[in-house]
C-alpha positions as CSV (number, residue, x, y, z in Angstrom):
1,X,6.3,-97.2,44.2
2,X,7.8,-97.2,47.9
3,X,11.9,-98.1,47.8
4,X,13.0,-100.0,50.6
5,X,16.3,-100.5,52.4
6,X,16.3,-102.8,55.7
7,X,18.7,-106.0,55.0
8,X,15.8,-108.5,55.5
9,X,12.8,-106.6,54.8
10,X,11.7,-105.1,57.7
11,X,10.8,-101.7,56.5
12,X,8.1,-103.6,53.5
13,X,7.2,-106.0,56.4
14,X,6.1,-102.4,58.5
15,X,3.8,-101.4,55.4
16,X,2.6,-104.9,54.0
17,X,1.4,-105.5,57.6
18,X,-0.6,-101.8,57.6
19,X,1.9,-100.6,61.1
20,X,0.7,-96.9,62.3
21,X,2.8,-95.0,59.9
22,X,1.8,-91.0,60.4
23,X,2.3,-88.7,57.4
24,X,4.9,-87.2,59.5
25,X,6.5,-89.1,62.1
26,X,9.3,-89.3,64.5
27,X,12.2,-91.8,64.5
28,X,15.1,-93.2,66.3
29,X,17.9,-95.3,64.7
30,X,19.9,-96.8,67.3
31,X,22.9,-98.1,65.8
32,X,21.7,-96.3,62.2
33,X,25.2,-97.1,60.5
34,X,24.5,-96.5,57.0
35,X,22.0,-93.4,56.1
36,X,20.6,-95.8,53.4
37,X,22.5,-99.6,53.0
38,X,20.5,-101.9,55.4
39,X,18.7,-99.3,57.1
40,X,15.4,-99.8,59.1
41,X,14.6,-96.0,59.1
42,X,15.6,-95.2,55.4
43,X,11.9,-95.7,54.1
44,X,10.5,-92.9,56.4
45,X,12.8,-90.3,55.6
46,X,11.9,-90.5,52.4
47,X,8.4,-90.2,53.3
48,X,9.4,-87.1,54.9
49,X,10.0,-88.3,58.6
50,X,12.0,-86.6,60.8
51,X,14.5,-88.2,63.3
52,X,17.9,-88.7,65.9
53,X,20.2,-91.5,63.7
54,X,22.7,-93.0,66.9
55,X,26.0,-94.8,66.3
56,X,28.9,-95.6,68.6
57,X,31.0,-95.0,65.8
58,X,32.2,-92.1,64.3
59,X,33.2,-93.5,60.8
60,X,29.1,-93.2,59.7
61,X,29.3,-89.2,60.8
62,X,30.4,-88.3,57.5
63,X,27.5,-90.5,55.3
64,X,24.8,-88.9,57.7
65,X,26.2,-84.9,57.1
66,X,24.3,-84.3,54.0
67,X,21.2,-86.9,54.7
68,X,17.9,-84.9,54.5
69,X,15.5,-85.6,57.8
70,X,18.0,-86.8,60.0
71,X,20.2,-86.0,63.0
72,X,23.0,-87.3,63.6
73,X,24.5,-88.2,67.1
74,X,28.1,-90.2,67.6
75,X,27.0,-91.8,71.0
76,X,27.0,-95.3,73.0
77,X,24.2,-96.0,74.1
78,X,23.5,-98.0,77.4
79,X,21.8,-98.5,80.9
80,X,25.6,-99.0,81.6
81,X,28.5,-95.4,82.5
82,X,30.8,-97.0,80.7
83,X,31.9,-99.5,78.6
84,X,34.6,-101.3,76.3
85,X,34.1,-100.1,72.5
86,X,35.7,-102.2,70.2
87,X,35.4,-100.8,66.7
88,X,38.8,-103.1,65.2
89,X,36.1,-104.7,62.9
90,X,34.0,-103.9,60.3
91,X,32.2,-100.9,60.9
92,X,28.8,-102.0,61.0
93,X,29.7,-104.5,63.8
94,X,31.2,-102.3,66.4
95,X,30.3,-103.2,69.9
96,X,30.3,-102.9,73.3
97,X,32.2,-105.8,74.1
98,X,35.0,-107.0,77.1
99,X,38.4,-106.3,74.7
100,X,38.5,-102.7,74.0
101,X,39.1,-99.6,75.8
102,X,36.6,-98.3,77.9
103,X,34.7,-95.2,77.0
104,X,31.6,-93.3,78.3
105,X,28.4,-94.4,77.4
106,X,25.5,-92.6,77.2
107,X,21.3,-93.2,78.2
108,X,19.3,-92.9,75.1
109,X,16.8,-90.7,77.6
110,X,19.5,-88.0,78.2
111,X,19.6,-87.9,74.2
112,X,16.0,-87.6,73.6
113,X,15.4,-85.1,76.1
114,X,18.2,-82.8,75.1
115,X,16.7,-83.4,71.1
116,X,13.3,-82.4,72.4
117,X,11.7,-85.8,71.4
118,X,8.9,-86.7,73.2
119,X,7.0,-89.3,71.5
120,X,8.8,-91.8,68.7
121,X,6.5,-93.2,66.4
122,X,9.3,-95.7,65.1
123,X,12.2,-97.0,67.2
124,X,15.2,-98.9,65.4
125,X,17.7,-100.8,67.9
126,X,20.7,-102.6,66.5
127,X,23.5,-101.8,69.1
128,X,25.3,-105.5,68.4
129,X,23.9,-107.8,71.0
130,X,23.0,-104.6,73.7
131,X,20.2,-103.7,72.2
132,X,18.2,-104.7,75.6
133,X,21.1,-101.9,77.5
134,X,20.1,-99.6,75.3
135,X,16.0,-99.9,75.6
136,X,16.2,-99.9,79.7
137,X,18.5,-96.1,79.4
138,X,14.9,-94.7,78.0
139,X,11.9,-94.3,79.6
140,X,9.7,-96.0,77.4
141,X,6.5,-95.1,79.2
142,X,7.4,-91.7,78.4
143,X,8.1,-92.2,75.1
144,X,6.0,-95.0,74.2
145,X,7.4,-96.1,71.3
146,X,4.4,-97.1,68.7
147,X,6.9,-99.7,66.4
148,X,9.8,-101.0,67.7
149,X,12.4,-102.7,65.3
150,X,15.1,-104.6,67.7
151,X,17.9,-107.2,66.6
152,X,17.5,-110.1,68.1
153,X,20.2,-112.4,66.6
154,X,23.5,-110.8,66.3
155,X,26.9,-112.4,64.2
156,X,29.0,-113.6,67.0
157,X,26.6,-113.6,69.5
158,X,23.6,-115.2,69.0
159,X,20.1,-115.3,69.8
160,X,18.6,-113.0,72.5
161,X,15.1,-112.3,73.3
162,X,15.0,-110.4,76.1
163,X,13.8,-106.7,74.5
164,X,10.6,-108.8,73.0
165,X,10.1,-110.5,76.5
166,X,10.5,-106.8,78.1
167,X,8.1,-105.4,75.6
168,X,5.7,-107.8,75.6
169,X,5.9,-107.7,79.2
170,X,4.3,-103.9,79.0
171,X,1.7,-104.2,76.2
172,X,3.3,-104.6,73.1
173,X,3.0,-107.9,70.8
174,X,5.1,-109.3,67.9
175,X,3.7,-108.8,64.6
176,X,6.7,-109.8,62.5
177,X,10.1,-111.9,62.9
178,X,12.9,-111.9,59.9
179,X,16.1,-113.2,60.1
180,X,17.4,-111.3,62.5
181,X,15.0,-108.7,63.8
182,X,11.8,-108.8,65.6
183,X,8.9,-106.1,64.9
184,X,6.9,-105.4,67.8
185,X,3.5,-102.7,67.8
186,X,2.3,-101.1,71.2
């Protein structure tokens, strides 16, 4: 029997629906936080996936060094050079946001290309409300993405719907919606 981890079912949602899940496939976690609590990508690395797991904050660096399958890279990601980082709150909700000191941020294409990834078979974004600054620093028609797993309603934010409007916009349709995350297939 399959165990599961995302916070509202996203990961059971990927294989009740029958998503193109490879025997061994390539992810990236965007905002991975915890290797295991509330994680999107936690069910493929224990199917043996292999994969980059991306956070802002260095706190999660020591929960990712022993995690089998998975790279970890302390990194903000963004369309953007630089940013404010605040990471006062609860770990899991640091963001890029206006009251905090500016740091460099980083395109998620300048990652994958110095990881050697070329196609992602699974892509996991939940950057805090950015998620959309985060998609446009990749070249997705490069990558082409075959799931994508973006946050779409973040605490303290809100609603936002631009990555599924992007996405849609170049071939890909929504399959699934949960509380707070939208699943989208190419």
């Amino acid at each position: 029997m399959e165990e599961y981890f995302s916070e509202f079912s996203e990961d059971s949602a990927c294989v009740d629906l029958g998503l193109p899940l490879p025997e061994n496939g390539i992810y990236v976690d965007v905002g991975c936080a915890w290797p295991d609590l509330r994680s999107n990508t936690a069910f493929l690395r224990k199917r043996g996936w292999h994969g980059l797991a991306i956070d802002g904050n260095p706190f999660w660096k020591h929960y990712w060094d022993e995690t089998p399958n998975a790279k970890f890279i302390n990194a903000i990601v963004s369309n953007e050079t630089r940013g404010s980082f605040d990471t006062s709150g609860p770990p899991d909700m640091a963001r890029l946001t206006g009251n905090a000191p500016e740091v460099n941020c980083i395109p998620l294409e300048h990652i994958l290309v110095a990881h050697g990834i070329e196609k992602i078979d699974f892509l996991s974004l939940d950057v805090e409300g950015r998620e959309m600054e985060a998609l446009l620093s990749m070249n997705i028609a490069r990558h082409c993405p075959e799931i994508v797993v973006s946050e779409y309603k973040t605490h303290g934010i809100g609603e936002d719907f631009r990555v599924k409007e992007y996405l849609e916009g170049v071939g890909y349709r929504e399959v699934h919606r949960t509380f707070a995350n939208i699943i989208l297939v190419r």
